[in-house]
C-alpha positions in Angstrom: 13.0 58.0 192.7 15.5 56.5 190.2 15.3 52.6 190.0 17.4 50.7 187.0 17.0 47.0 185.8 20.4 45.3 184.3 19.7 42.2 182.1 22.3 39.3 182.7 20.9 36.5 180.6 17.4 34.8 179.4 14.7 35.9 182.5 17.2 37.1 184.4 17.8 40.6 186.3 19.3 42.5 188.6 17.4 45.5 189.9 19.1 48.4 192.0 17.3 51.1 193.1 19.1 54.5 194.6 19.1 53.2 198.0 22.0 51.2 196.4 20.1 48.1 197.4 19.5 45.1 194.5 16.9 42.5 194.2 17.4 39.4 191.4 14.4 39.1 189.4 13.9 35.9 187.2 11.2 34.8 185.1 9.4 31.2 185.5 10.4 28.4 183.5 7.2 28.0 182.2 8.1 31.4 180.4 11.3 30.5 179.3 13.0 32.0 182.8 14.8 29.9 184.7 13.4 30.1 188.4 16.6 32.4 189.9 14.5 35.8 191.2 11.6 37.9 192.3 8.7 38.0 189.4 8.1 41.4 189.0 4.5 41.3 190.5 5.8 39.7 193.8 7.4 43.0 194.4 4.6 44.8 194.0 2.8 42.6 196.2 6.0 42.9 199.3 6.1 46.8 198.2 2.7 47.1 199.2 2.8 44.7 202.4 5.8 46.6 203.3 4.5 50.1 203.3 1.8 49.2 205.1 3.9 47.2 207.6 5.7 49.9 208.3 3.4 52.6 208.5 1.2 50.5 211.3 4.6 49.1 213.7 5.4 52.6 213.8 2.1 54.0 214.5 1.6 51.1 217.1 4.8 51.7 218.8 3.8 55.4 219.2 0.9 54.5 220.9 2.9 52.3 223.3 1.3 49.1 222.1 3.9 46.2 223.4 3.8 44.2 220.0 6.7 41.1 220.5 5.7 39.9 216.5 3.9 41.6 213.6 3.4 40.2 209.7 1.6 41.5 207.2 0.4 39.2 204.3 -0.8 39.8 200.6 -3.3 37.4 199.1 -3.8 38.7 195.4 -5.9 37.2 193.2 -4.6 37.8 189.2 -6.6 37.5 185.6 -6.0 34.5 184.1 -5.5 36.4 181.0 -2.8 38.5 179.6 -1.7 40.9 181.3 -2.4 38.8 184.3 -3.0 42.1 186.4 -4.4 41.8 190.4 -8.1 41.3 190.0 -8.2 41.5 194.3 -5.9 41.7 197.1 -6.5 41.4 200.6 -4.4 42.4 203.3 -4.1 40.1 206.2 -2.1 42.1 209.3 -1.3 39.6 212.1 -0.4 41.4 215.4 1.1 39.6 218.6 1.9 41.4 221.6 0.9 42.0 225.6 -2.6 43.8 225.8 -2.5 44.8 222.5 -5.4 47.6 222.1 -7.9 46.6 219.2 -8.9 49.9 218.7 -5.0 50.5 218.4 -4.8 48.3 215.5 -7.8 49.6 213.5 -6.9 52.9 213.8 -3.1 52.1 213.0 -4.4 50.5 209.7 -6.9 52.7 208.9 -4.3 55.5 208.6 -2.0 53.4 206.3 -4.9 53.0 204.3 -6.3 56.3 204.0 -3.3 58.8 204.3 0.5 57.0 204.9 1.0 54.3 202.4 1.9 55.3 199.1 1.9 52.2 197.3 -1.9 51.3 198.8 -2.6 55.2 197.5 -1.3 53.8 194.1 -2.7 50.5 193.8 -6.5 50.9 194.9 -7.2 52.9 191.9 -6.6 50.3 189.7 -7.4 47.0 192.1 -10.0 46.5 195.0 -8.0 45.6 198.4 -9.5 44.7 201.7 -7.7 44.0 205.1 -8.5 42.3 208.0 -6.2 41.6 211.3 -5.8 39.6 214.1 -4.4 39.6 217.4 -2.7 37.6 219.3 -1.9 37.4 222.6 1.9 36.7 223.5 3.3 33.5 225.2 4.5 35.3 228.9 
């Protein structure tokens, strides 16, 4: 994989990555940025929530689960010191659909976490992350 960052001014980025897809990044202005993009640690945060995402639609849809609205959400704690790294993250996975199996979902998220998602692979060597789900039952 082949990603490039292009400077434009102050804080402020433009990252491309081979898919030919770009992403503004900008720094806070507390930090001298001024407020225009992504913080680099957001994207970690939507890479991860994204790789999982996928990984458990796909899986639920193979198992014929009739999900109308799925969302995944990141809650990461950080250091309040430099570098600021994650100190905890917790996946939150929110699943609405008809008759949505339970044992569907657990088993759908236990295989991101254990064997599909790269970026979960990745970032619980260096940060503890825990997950929980609900779900919801549709409106009709």
């Amino acid at each position: 994989m082949d990603v490039k960052v292009t400077w434009s001014n102050g804080l402020t980025f433009t990252g491309t990555a081979e898919s030919g897809f770009s992403v503004p990044l900008g720094g806070d202005p507390s930090v001298g940025g001024n407020d225009d993009g992504f913080r680099p640690l957001e994207l970690f945060a939507i890479g991860l929530a994204g790789c999982t995402a996928m990984d458990v639609i796909s899986i639920l849809q193979k198992k014929r689960q009739k999900v109308a609205q799925f969302e995944v959400r990141i809650h990461a704690e950080r250091a309040e010191a430099h570098p600021k790294t994650f100190t905890d993250v917790h996946i939150e996975y929110l699943v609405t659909g008809e008759n949505v199996e339970e044992a569907a979902v657990e088993r759908a998220i236990e295989l991101s976490e254990t064997k599909y998602c790269p970026a979960q692979a990745m970032l619980k060597e260096a940060v503890p992350i825990s997950s929980s789900y609900q779900i919801l039952e549709s409106d009709g």
